[in-house]
C-alpha positions, 0 to 999 in steps of 0.5 A, a space after each residue: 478558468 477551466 471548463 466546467 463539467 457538471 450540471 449538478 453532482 450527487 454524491 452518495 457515502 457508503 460506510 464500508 461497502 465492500 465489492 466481495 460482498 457486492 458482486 454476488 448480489 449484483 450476479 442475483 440481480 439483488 442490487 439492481 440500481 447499483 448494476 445500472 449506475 455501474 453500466 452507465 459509468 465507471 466503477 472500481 477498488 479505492 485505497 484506504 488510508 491507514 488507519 482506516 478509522 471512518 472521521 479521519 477518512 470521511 474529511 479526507 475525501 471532503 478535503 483532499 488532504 491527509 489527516 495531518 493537515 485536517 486535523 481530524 485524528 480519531 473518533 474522539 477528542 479531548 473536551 476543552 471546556 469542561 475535561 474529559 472527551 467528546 466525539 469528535 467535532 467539526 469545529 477541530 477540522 483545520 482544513 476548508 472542505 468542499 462545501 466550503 469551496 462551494 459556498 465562496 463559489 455560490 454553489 448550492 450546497 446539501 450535506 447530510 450525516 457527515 461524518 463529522 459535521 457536529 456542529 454545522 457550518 453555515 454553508 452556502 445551503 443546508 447541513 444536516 449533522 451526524 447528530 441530528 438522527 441520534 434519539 437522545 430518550 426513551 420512545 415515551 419522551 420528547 425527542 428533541 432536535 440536537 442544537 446546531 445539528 441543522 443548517 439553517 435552523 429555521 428548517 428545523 421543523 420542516 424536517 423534524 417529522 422525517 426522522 424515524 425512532 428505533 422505536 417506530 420500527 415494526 415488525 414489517 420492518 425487521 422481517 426481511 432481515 430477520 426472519 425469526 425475530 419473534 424468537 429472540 430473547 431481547 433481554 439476553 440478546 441486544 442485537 435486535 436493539 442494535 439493528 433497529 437502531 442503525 435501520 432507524 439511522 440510515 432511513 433518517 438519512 435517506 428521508 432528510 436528503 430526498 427531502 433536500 433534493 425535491 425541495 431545495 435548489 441545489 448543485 451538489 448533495 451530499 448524503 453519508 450513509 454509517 449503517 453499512 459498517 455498523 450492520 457489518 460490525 454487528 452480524 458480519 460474523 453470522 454472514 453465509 458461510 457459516 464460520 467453524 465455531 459459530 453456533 447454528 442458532 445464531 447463524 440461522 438467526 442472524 445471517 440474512 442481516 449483512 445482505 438485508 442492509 445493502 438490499 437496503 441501500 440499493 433501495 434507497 439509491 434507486 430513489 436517489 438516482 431518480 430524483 437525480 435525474 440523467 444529466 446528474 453525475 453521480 458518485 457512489 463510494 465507501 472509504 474502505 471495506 470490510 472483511 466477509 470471507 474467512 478472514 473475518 475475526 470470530 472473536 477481535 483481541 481485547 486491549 487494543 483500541 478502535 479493535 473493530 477496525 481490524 475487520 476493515 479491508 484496504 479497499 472499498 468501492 468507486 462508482 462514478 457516472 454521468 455525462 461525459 464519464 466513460 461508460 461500463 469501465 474499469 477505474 484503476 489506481 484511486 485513493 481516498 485522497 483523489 475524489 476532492 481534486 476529480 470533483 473540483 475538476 468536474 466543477 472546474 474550480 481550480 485544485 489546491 497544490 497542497 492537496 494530496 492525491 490527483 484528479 481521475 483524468 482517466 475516468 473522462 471521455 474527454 481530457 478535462 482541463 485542469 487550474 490549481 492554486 497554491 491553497 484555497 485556505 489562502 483565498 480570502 472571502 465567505 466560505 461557510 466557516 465555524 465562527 471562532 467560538 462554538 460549542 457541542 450540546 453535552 446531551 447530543 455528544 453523550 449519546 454519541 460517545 455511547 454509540 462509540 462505546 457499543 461498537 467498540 471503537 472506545 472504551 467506556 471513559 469511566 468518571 475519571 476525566 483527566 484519565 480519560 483526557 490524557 487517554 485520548 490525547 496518546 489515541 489522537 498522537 497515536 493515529 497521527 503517527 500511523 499517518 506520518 508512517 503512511 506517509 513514509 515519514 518515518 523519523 517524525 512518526 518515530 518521534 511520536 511513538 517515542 513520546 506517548 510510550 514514555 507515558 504508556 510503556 506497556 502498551 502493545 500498539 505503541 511497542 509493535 508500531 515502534 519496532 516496526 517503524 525502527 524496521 522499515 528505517 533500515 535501524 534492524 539493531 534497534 528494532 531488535 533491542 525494542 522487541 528485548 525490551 517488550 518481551 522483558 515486560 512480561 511472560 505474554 509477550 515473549 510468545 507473540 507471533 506478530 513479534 516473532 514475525 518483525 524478529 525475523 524480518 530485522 534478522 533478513 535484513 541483518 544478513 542473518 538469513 538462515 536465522 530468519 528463515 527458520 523463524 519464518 518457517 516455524 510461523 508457518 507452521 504456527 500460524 498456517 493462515 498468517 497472511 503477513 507470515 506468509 508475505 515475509 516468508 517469501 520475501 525471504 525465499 526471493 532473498 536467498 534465491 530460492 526461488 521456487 520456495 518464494 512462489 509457492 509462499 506467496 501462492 499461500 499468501 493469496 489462499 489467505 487473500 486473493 486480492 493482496 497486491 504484495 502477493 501477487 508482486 512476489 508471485 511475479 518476482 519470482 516467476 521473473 527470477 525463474 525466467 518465466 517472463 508470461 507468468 510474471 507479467 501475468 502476475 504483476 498486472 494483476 498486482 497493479 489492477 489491485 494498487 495502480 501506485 505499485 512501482 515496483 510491480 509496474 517494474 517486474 511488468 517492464 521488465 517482463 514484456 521486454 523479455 517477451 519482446 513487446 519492447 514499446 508495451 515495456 517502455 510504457 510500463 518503465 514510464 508509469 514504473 518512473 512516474 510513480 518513483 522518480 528516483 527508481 534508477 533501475 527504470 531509468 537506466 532499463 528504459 534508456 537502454 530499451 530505447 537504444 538497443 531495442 526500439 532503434 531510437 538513440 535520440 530517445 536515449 539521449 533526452 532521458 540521459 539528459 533529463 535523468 542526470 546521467 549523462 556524467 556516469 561511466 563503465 565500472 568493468 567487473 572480472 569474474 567467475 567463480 574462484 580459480 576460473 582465471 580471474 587473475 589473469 583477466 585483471 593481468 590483461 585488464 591491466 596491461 591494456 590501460 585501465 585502472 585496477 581496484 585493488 589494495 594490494 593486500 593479498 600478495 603473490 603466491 604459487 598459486 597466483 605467482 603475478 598476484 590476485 588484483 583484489 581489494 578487501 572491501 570488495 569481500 565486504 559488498 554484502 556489508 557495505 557497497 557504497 564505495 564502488 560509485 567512486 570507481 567509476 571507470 576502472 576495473 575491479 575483480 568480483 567473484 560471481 557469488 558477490 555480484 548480486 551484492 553491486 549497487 544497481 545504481 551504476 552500469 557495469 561491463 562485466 567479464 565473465 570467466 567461464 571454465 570447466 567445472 572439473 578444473 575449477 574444483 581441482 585447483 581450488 582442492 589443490 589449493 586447500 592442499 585437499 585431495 584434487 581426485 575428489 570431486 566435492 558435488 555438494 559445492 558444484 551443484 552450489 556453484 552451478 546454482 550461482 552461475 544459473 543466477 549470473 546468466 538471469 541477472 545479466 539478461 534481467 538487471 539494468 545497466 549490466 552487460 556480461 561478455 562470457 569468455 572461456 578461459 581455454 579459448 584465452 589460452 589458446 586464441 589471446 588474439 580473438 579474445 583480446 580484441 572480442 574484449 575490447 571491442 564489447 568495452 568500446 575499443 578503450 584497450 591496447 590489445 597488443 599489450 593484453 596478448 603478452 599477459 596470457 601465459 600458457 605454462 600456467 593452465 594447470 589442472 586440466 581435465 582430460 
């Protein structure tokens, strides 16, 4: 059995804290318990899952694993009993959590406020529900205890006294957070409601779990804390700066509310950490954050459901200390779905392989030791389970589903209950599609869409999640006959910039460049703080080499979010291009800093320090770049060859071989140059020295080439279709410089690179487009000279490609040098002998003088 590391564990759930909010009350010192939990351990951004709505998150960190395999789907539920829908409820969680494990392992056991936790289980200890702080009347009426919200019951009235009523709220209560209370005109303006209502909640919370700390024996306490989000969804718009539009009597009313509620928390976290003591290990985190800069909403569009979690932000934060965990660091790279594996090594209970994510070895001063099992939904025992049968008290879920309502992550149901049913059951499909897409199973998210859009065709989420996914499964003709069957709907949707946006990005892929491009740059002036407009735009740039354009387009992109990983990916793609390797490397860690599990910016990062030379730094980044994408074989190869070429270490490069599957694969050689550089005549002596030509014979022989052009029609068509060329390992086959990009990068190439003056180039293709060969046609040198510029960075930067330059003159004039130059650079394959008779000096026409 592995070792186990904690005494005791408390675990502190902050809904929607975010650091942007954070860090400038840290620099204040207005968060003072939260500065010194951070100094005493480590701390860090956590990805959200998508779609970031709290239940579904909340029971993912308690279990490990997505929601798919939890069962928790959205923020309601189809009522089975009497129709309709409810909240939703524990009982439709399909996964063992954590205090379930617990309890089969005798570990005392406090869960507080979960989300959901409605009804309880009946754990090893206690469990207090996300109902049991709701006040189902008026301050004048009894306000009773939600049945089966406490575990175990006889604790009711122990702790009844400890909740506090929106009505017991004093002005000495709300003063700190809004001054000018008294002013508010209560029957116009709610908001003053709301807050006593989320301050009476968390205050709740924080009373019921100190209770449980001080008086009940326990080894992990867990206390989730919703006010947070909600003061963030209430009066995050009235957070300083002031937003443009925003009126002043609000703003100076209601600005100190956001502030107010983490000063708050951090209240309540100082008494926590108290009654913790030193030798408990603490983790404080949120399941994602929420947006305070000027990417918060003014005003959210109607019509779409959960609509208040497009103020959500991806990443929250982490914050895990105690003994034996690394002290005032920074943790990189975690997800939601890692904290049930870190916390059940920390007990060291084994982890169950059908649990998504990892446990955060990093965040030890020690490597812990680590036990699995298949699935602790297997092992059989008591874990505090539901029994088969149970069922939610009406009054309870209604002032919940209320709730829900006012926030507006629902719509009111309305009388009708079997439209309401069938309304929820399409939301729940809905969320599970979103999960399957993050998941990158795109075909079953597709078959999910296209089952509740027959039932709502109209629907604006389902028709832009439908094209997309269509996108992202390469199917651009059918996301483009999706987006001509959403516009036809109505006149509404023909202008929808999101639809434009997915337009152009089908039409990119399509090889409609210049269509694409033009719609992209007409968004960016449409929609000049569109962070996704931007991020496209430049993924265009980056895919027509313009190079520079696609640095300054995700440099715009950062404006609007300066911790877009994606952004600051393309930024270093496109410093990388340009051969600027600081820059980009620069860029690209600040990429992974933000998303650790980013394989493809931890590859611009390999690629960047080897060509700055910190050979054994970039083997580590291909490493972390290939643990992430196993199947990335552009690492694979880039590694193999570091180690050969570069770290002196052939032995290395033969283990990776063998362990990546490559030792089989053979040379494709690759003539070319730009049209009429001497191709031809390469692929002559390509010939005459053994190897095997690709070529059809298609294009015959002419004056031009009177011994013929040694090409093949599919090789016009590499932009189209590449899959071919694998089979042609071992042979040569001529490709113009304009078409290399186009070669599968799965394959290693040698690649014969004719070089010849500009002047003759352009005079023998004019003469052979029976065209003045005096002019000089600059429009198409400066083209050409831009394609070669993009061979010599291709060749220094794309794995498994080697380029030997060769002078078309020279060849002329020394065939000897040259032809044995070629062979030794193709491993003294050639007979060399037989490539000197091939050069043929009567046909050097078109010289310049």
């Amino acid at each position: 059995m592995a070792k186990r590391i904690v005494k005791k564990l408390l675990f502190i759930g902050w809904d929607a804290a975010d650091w942007k909010v954070i860090n400038p009350l840290l620099e204040k010192g207005h968060m003072p318990a939260l500065k010194g939990l951070m100094e005493r351990g480590v701390s860090g951004n956590i990805a959200t899952l998508d779609p970031p709505f709290s239940p579904m998150l909340w029971t993912t960190i308690a279990t490990g694993k997505y929601p798919n395999k939890h069962g928790i789907l959205g923020f309601i539920e189809p009522e089975p009993n009497a129709g309709g829908v409810r909240p939703v409820s524990s009982s439709s969680r399909t996964a063992r959590a954590l205090w379930n494990i617990f309890t089969n392992k005798g570990i005392k056991t406090n869960v507080v406020s979960w989300w959901p936790s409605q009804p309880v289980e009946p754990i090893g200890g206690v469990m207090v529900s996300n109902f049991f702080h709701k006040e189902t009347g008026g301050y004048d009426k009894e306000w009773v205890i939600a049945p089966d919200s406490v575990h175990p019951k006889e604790l009711e009235q122990d702790i009844a006294d400890l909740r506090m009523h929106p009505g017991e709220v004093t002005p000495a209560h709300i003063l700190p957070f809004i001054p000018d209370a008294s002013k508010i005109d209560q029957k116009k303006d709610k908001r003053l409601s709301a807050f006593c209502k989320e301050l009476a909640h968390c205050t709740t919370t924080h009373a019921v779990g100190t209770y449980l700390m001080e008086n009940t024996e326990w080894e992990f306490t867990a206390m989730y804390f919703d006010s947070i989000d909600h003061f963030s969804h209430g009066f995050m718009k009235y957070h300083p700066p002031q937003l443009p539009g925003l009126p002043d009597d609000l703003f100076n009313t209601y600005k100190g509310v956001v502030e107010g509620g983490y000063r708050y928390h951090d209240m309540m976290l100082e008494r926590a950490l108290a009654l913790a003591g030193e030798d408990t290990h603490i983790i404080l985190m949120s399941d994602h954050g929420f947006h305070s800069d000027h990417l918060r909403p003014l005003v959210l569009p109607k019509k779409i459901d959960a609509v208040p979690a497009l103020e959500h932000r991806n990443f929250g934060i982490l914050c895990i200390a105690g003994p034996g965990i690394k002290k005032g660091e920074k943790v990189f790279g975690a997800t939601l779905l890692d904290i049930t594996r870190t916390i059940l090594t920390m007990f060291g209970l084994p982890i169950g392989k059908d649990m998504d994510g990892k446990p955060l070895t990093n965040i030890f001063e020690q490597q812990p030791e680590l036990e699995f099992i298949d699935s602790w939904e297997n092992v059989e025992g008591n874990f505090g389970e539901h029994p088969s049968h149970i069922t939610q008290d009406p009054v309870a879920a209604a002032e919940a589903m209320k709730q829900l309502v006012e926030l507006g992550y629902i719509e009111d149901p309305g009388e009708d209950k079997t439209k309401a049913m069938e309304k929820a059951k399409r939301h729940l499909q809905y969320n599970l599609s979103r999960v399957y897409k993050g998941q990158n199973n795109y075909k079953k998210a597709v078959e999910i869409i296209e089952g509740i859009i027959s039932e709502d065709p109209t629907n604006y989420l389902y028709n832009v999640d439908l094209i997309n996914l269509f996108y992202l499964m390469e199917e651009y003709d059918k996301s483009l006959e999706r987006i001509d069957i959403f516009r036809k709907q109505s006149r509404e949707n023909m202008g929808l910039a999101s639809v434009k946006l997915l337009e152009a990005k089908a039409l990119l892929r399509k090889g409609l460049g210049a269509m694409a491009l033009d719609l992209l740059e007409e968004l960016s002036k449409e929609k000049p703080k569109s962070l996704g407009v931007h991020l496209e735009l430049g993924n265009a740039y980056l895919d027509t080499y313009k190079f520079e354009k696609a640095v300054e387009a995700y440099k715009k992109a950062l404006e609007v979010d300066p911790e877009n990983a994606r952004a600051f990916n393309g930024v270093a793609t496109g410093y990388f291009k340009m051969g600027k390797y600081e820059e980009a490397a620069s860029n690209a860690i600040q990429s992974v800093e933000l998303i650790f599990h980013y394989p493809m910016s931890h590859l611009i990062l390999a690629q960047s320090l080897e060509q700055l030379g910190a050979y054994q730094d970039a083997a580590n980044a291909y490493e972390v770049t290939i643990s992430q994408a196993p199947k990335n074989v552009k690492a694979q190869k880039a590694l193999i060859a570091l180690y050969e070429t570069k770290l002196n270490n052939p032995t290395k490069a033969d283990e990776l071989r063998k362990k990546y599957g490559m030792e089989s694969s053979k040379d494709i050689v690759v003539v070319s140059g730009l049209p009429r550089s001497g191709t031809s005549m390469m692929m002559q002596m390509m010939e005459a020295g053994g190897l095997e030509i690709v070529s059809d014979g298609e294009r015959t022989a002419d004056n031009n080439n009177p011994k013929g052009y040694y090409e093949d029609e599919r090789i016009k068509k590499l932009a189209q279709n590449n899959s071919w060329v694998g089979e042609e390992q071992g042979k040569c086959m001529k490709v113009i410089a304009q078409l290399l990009k186009h070669l599968p990068k799965k394959h290693n190439y040698k690649v014969i690179f004719m070089k010849r003056d500009m002047g003759e180039v352009l005079r023998s293709q004019q003469i052979m487009l029976k065209r003045n060969p005096d002019e000089f046609p600059m429009a198409i040198a400066t083209a050409f000279q831009k394609e070669l510029d993009f061979v010599e960075n291709w060749g220094k930067t794309e794995p498994g490609v080697s380029i030997l330059y060769v002078d078309y003159k020279d060849v002329i004039a020394k065939p000897i040098e040259n032809a044995e130059k070629i062979n030794e650079f193709l491993g003294g394959r050639l007979n060399v002998d037989n490539m000197i008779h091939v050069v043929n000096p009567t046909l050097y026409r078109n010289k310049v003088n």
